[in-house]
MIZANU-772003 format. One record per residue (C-alpha): residue number from 1; residue in one letter; x, y, z. Coordinates in nm, 2 decimals. Example, Ala and Ser with C-alpha at 12.3 -4.5 7.8 and 13.67 -1.06 7.14 Angstrom:
% MIZANU-772003
<dolo 1 'A' <1.23 -0.45 0.78>>
<dolo 2 'S' <1.37 -0.11 0.71>>
//
This chain:
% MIZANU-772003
<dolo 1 'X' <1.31 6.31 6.68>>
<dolo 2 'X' <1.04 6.37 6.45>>
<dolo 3 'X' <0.75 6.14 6.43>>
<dolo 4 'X' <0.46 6.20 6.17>>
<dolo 5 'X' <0.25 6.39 6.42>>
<dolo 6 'X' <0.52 6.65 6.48>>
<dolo 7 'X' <0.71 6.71 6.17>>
<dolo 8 'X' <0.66 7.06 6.03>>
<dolo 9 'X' <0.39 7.06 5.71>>
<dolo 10 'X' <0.43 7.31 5.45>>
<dolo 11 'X' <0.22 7.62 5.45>>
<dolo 12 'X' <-0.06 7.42 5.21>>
<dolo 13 'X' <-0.10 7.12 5.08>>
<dolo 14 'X' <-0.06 7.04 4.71>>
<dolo 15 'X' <-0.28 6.78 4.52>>
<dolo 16 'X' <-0.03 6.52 4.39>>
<dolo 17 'X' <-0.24 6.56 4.01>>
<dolo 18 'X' <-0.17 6.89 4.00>>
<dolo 19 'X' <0.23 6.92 4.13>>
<dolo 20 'X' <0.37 6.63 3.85>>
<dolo 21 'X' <0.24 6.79 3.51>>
<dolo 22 'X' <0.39 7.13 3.68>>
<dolo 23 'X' <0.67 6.98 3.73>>
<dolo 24 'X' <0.77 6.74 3.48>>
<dolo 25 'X' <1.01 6.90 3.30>>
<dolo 26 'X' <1.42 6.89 3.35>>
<dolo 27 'X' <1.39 7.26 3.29>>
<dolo 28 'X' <1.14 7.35 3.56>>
<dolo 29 'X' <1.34 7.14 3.77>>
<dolo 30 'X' <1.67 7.32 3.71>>
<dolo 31 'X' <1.46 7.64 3.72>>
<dolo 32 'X' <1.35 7.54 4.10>>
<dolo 33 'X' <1.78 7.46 4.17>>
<dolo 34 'X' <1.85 7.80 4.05>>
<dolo 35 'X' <1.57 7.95 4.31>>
<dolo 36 'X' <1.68 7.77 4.59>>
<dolo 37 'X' <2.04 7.90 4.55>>
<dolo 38 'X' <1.82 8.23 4.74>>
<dolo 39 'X' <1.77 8.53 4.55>>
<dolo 40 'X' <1.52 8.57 4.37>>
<dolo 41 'X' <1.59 8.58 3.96>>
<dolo 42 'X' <1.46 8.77 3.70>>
<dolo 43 'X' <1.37 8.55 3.40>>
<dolo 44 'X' <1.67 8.70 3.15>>
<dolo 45 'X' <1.90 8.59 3.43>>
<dolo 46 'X' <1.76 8.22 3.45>>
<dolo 47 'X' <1.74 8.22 3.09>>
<dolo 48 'X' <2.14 8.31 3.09>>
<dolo 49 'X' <2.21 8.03 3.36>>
<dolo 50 'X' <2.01 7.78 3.19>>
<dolo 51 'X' <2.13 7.90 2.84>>
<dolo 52 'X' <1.80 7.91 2.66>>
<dolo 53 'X' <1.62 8.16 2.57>>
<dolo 54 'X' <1.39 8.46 2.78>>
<dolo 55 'X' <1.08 8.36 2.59>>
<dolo 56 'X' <1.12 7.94 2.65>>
<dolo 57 'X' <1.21 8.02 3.05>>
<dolo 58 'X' <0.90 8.27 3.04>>
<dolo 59 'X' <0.65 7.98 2.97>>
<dolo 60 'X' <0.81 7.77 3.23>>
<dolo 61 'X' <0.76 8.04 3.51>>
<dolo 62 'X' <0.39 8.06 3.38>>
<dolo 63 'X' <0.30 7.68 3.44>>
<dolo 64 'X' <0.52 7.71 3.79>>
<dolo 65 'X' <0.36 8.09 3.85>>
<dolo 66 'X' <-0.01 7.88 3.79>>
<dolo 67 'X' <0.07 7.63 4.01>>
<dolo 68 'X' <0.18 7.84 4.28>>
<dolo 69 'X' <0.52 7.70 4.29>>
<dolo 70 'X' <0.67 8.04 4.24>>
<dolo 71 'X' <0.61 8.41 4.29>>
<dolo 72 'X' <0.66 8.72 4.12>>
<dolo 73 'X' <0.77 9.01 4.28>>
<dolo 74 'X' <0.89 9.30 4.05>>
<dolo 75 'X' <0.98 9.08 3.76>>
<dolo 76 'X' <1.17 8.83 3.95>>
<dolo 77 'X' <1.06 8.48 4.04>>
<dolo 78 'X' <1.17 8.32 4.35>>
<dolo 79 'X' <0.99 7.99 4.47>>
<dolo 80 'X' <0.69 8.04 4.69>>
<dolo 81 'X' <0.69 8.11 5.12>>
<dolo 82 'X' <0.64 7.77 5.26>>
<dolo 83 'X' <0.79 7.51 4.98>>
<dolo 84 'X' <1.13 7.51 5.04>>
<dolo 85 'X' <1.32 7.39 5.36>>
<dolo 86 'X' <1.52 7.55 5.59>>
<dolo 87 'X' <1.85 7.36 5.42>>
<dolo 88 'X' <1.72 7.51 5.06>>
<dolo 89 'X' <1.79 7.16 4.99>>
<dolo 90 'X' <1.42 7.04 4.90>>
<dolo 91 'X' <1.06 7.16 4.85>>
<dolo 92 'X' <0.80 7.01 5.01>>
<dolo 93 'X' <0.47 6.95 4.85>>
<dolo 94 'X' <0.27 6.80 5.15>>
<dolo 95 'X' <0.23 6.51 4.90>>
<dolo 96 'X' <0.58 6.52 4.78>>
<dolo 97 'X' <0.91 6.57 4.92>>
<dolo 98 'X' <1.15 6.69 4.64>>
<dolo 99 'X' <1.53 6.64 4.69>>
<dolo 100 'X' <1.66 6.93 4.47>>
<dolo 101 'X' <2.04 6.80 4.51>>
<dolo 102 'X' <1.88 6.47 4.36>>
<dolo 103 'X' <1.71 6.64 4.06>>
<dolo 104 'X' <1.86 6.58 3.71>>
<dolo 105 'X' <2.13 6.83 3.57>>
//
């Protein structure tokens, strides 16, 4: 049983002001789905999946790249050490628990 004093934390904690704006849109949040699936993705391959464009999913991974949600490695994004469970079934924030099989398709 986990209690508050012994449940894992994530590697750092994320100011609740500064994870919403990066993470406000549908389209970061299917980004982040697409991640957690567990390879990491170049952005023409996202853009495929998502059906948009290279250049739209491009300024999304900048905003989530800024924020630190993500990392590049090579050209290919995957979401940054730490964030998401063991399950790949949500990120955790520190401030925020996201449920990414409750996140809009």
């Amino acid at each position: 049983m986990n209690t508050p004093d012994s449940s894992p934390s994530p590697a750092r904690e994320f100011p609740v002001d500064l994870v919403l704006p990066a993470i406000c849109s549908t389209v970061r949040w299917a980004i982040l789905r697409e991640l957690a699936k567990g390879a990491s993705l170049p952005t023409v391959e996202i853009a495929r999946r998502l059906r948009s464009t290279p250049s739209a999913i491009s300024k999304h991974f900048k905003v989530l790249y800024q924020h630190h949600i993500v990392v590049s490695e090579y050209g290919r994004y995957k979401i940054a050490p730490g964030l998401l469970s063991a399950d790949r079934q949500s990120l955790d924030f520190g401030c925020l628990l996201i449920r990414l099989d409750r996140l809009p398709k």
